[in-house]
C-alpha positions as CSV (number, residue, x, y, z in Angstrom):
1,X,-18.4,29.8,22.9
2,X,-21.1,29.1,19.8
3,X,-18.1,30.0,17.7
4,X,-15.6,27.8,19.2
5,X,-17.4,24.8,19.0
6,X,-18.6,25.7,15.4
7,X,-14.1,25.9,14.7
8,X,-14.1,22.7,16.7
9,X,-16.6,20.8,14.0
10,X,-14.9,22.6,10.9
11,X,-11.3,21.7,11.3
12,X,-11.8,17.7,11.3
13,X,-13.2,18.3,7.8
14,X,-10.4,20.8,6.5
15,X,-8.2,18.1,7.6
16,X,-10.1,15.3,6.1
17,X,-10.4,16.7,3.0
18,X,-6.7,18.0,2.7
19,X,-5.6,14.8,3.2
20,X,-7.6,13.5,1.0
21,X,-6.3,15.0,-1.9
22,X,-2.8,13.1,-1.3
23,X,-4.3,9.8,-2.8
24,X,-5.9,8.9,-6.2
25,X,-9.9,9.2,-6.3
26,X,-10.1,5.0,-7.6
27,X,-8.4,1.6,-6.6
28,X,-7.9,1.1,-10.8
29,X,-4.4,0.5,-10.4
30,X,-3.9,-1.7,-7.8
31,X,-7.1,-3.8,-9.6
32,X,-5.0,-3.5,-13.0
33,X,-1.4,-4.8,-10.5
34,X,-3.5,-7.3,-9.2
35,X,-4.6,-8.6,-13.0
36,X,-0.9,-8.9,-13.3
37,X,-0.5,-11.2,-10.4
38,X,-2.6,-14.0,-12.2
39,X,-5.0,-14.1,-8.8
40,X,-7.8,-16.4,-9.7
41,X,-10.7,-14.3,-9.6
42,X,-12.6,-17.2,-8.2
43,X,-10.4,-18.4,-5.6
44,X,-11.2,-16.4,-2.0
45,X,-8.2,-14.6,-0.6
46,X,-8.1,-13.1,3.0
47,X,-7.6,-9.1,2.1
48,X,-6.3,-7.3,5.6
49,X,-9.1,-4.4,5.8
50,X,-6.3,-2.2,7.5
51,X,-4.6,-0.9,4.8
52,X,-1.0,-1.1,5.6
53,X,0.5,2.3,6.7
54,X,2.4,4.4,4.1
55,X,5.5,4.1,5.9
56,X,6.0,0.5,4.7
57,X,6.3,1.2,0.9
58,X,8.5,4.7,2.2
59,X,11.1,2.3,3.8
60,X,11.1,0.2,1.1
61,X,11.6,2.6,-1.7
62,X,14.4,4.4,0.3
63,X,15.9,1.6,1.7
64,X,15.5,2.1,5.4
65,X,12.9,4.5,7.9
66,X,13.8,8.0,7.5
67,X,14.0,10.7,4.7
68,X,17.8,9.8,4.4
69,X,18.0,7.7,1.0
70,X,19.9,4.8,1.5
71,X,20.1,2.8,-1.4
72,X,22.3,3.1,-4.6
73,X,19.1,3.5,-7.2
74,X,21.8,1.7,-9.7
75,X,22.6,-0.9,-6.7
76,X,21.4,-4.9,-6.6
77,X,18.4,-5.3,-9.6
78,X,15.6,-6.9,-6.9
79,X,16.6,-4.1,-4.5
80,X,17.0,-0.9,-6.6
81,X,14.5,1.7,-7.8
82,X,15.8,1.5,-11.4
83,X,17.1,5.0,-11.7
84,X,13.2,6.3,-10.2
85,X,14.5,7.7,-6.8
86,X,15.0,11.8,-7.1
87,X,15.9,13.4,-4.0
88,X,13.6,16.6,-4.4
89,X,10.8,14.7,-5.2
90,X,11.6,11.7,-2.4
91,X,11.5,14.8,0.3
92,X,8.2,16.2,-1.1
93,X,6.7,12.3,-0.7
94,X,7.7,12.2,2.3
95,X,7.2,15.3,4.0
96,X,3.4,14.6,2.6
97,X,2.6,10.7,3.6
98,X,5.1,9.7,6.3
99,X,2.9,11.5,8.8
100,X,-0.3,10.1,8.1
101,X,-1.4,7.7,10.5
102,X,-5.0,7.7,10.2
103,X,-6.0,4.2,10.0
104,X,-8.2,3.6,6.9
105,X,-10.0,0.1,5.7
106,X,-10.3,-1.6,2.4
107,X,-13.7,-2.3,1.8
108,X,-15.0,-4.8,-0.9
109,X,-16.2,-2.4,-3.6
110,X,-12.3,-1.0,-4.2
111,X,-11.6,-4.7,-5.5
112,X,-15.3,-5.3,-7.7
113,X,-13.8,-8.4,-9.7
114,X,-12.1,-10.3,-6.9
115,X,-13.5,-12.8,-3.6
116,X,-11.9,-10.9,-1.0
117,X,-12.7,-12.0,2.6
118,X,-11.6,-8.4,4.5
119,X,-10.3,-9.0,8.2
120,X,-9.4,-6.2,10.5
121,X,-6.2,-6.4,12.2
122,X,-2.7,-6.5,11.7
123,X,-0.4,-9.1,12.0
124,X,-3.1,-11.6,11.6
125,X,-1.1,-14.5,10.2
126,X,0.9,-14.7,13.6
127,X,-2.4,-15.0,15.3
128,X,-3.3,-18.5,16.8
129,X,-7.5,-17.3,16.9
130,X,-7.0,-16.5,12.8
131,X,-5.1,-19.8,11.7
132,X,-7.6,-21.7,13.7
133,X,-10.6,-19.7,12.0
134,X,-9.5,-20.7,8.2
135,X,-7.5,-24.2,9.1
136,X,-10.0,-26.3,7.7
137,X,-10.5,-24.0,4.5
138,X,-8.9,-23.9,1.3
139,X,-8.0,-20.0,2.0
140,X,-4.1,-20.2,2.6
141,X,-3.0,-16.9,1.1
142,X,-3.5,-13.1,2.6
143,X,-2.9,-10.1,0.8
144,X,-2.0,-6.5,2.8
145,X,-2.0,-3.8,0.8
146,X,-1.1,0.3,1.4
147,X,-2.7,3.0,0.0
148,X,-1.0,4.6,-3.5
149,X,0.8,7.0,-3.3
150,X,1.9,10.0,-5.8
151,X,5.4,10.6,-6.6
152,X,6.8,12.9,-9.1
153,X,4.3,15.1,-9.5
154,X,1.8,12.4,-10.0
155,X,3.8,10.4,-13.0
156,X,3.6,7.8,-10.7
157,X,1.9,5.9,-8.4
158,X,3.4,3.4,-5.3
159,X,2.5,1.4,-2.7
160,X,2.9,-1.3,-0.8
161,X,2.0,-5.2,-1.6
162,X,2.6,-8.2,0.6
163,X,1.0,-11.6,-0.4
164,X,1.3,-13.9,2.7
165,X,0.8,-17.5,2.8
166,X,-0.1,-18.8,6.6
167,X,3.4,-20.3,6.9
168,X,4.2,-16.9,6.8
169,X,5.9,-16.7,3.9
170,X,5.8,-14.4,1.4
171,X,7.3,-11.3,0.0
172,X,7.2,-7.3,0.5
173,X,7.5,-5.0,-2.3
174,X,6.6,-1.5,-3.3
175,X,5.3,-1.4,-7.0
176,X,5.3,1.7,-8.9
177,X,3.3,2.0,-11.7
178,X,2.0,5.0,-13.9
179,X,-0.8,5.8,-16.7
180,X,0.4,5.0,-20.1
181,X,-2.4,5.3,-23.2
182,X,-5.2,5.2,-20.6
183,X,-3.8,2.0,-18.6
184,X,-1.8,1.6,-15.9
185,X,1.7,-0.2,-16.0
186,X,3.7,-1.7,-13.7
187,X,7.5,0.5,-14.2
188,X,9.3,-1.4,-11.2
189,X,8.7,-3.5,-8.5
190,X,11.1,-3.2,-5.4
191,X,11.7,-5.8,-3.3
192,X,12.1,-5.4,0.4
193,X,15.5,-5.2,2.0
194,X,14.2,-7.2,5.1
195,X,14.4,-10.7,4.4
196,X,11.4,-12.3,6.2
């Protein structure tokens, strides 16, 4: 029995830490996207603690939920993954973050230079309690965010970025970006399918 529950406390942490070998160790390049997205670094912005789940930016990038790819990588510019998509590598990604659905938060110190207000929740913009909450502010803009995501034997990075305004408009897209010279670089940025 002692050794049962000793297996029982060891394989959270073998499962922990695999999975946590699937994601980069720092936040640098969605700080160095963000730069890119002239966010003033004064302004407060609502940042959804729940960081959006990997399936989002998989959808996106393959043009609809599933590990059948979809969309012609050569097809419409906004919509295309500019030649990036590789089947044997798509599977691998897949196979290795679709799964995961352990929820995971955002928490100010991954985004040092900007005001970030973090609320929990999904959805939040369609909730009457949250427009009430910042009506009377000058905070009008929310930005959800996945985790990043290898592809290609770690050339790249992706994941997802939605920056909401509390009309609830705004735009989903999976940017990709990888290390060149010891920075990272936005290669393409596709746009969701899903017109909302």
């Amino acid at each position: 029995m002692r050794y049962l529950k000793k297996i029982f406390l060891v394989i959270p942490f073998f499962i922990l830490s695999c999975s946590s070998k699937l994601y980069i160790e720092s936040y640098e390049p969605i700080n160095a996207f963000l730069d890119t997205q002239n966010l003033d670094k004064n302004k407060e912005y609502i940042l959804q603690s729940d960081k959006e789940l990997n399936k989002q930016a998989l959808r996106i990038f393959n043009g609809e939920e599933g590990s059948e790819h979809i969309i012609d990588p050569y097809g419409p510019l906004e919509y295309n993954t500019g030649g990036l998509f590789v089947e044997k590598y798509w599977k691998k990604m897949y196979t290795e973050y679709a799964g995961d659905t352990l929820k995971k938060y955002w928490k100010k110190e991954d985004f040092p230079h900007y005001n970030f207000i973090l609320e929990k929740g999904i959805g939040l913009t369609l909730k009457g309690s949250f427009l009430t909450k910042y009506m009377n502010s000058r905070i009008n803009e929310m930005i959800i965010l996945s985790e990043p995501m290898y592809y290609r034997n770690k050339k790249y990075i992706m994941f997802y970025y939605l920056k909401v305004y509390f009309d609830s408009s705004g735009t989903s897209q999976v940017v990709i970006m990888k290390k060149e010279n010891n920075k990272w670089v936005v290669v393409k940025i596709v746009g969701d399918y899903i017109y909302s």
